[in-house]
N, C-alpha and C positions, 0 to 999 in steps of 0.2 A: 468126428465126435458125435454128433448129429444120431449115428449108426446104432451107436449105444447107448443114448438117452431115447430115442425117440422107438425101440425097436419090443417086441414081446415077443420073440421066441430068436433063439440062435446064438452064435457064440458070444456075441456085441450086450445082449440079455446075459447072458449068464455069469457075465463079469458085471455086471452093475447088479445083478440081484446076490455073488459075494460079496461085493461092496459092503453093499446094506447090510447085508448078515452076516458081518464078517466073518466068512467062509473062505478062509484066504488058499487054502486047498482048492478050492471049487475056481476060484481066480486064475492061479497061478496054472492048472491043468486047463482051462479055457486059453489063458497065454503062451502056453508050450502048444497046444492044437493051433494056434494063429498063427505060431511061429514055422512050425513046421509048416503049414498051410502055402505062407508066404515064401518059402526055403523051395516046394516044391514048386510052386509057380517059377518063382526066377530061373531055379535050372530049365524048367519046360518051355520060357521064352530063349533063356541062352542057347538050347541046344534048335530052335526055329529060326533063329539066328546067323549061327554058325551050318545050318543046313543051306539057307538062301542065299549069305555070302558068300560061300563057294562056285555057286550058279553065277554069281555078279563080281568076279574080281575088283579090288582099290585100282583106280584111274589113279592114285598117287605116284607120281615122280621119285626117283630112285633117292635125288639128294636133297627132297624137298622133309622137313622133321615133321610136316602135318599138309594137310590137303585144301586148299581154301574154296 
C-alpha cells in the first residue's frame, strides 16, 4: 500500500491520482495494466519453473500422496 501513497510517478500514482479525481477510467486502465503485468510475470516464473524441474526430477515415492 505504502507503493501508492507514498510514490509520484507510475502506475501505484496513477491510481491514487484517479482516486482523487475521480477518474475511474484512468483507475481501472492503470488496473488492467497491473493486472496483466502481474498475469505476465506468473506465466514467466511458471514457465522458469517448469524449465528447472525438468533438470531436477521429484525424489517422491510412487505410493507416497506428497513428499515430506
Amino acid at each position: 500500500m505504502g507503493e501508492f501513497i507514498g510514490a509520484n510517478r507510475g502506475l501505484g500514482y496513477l491510481v491514487v491520482q484517479g482516486d482523487v479525481s475521480f477518474d475511474t477510467t484512468l483507475v481501472f486502465a492503470a488496473l488492467a495494466v497491473l493486472t496483466l503485468l502481474g498475469l505476465a510475470l506468473f506465466g514467466l516464473v511458471s514457465l522458469i519453473q517448469k524449465t528447472v524441474m525438468r533438470k531436477y526430477p521429484s525424489q517422491q515415492t510412487a505410493g507416497a500422496p506428497f513428499a515430506l
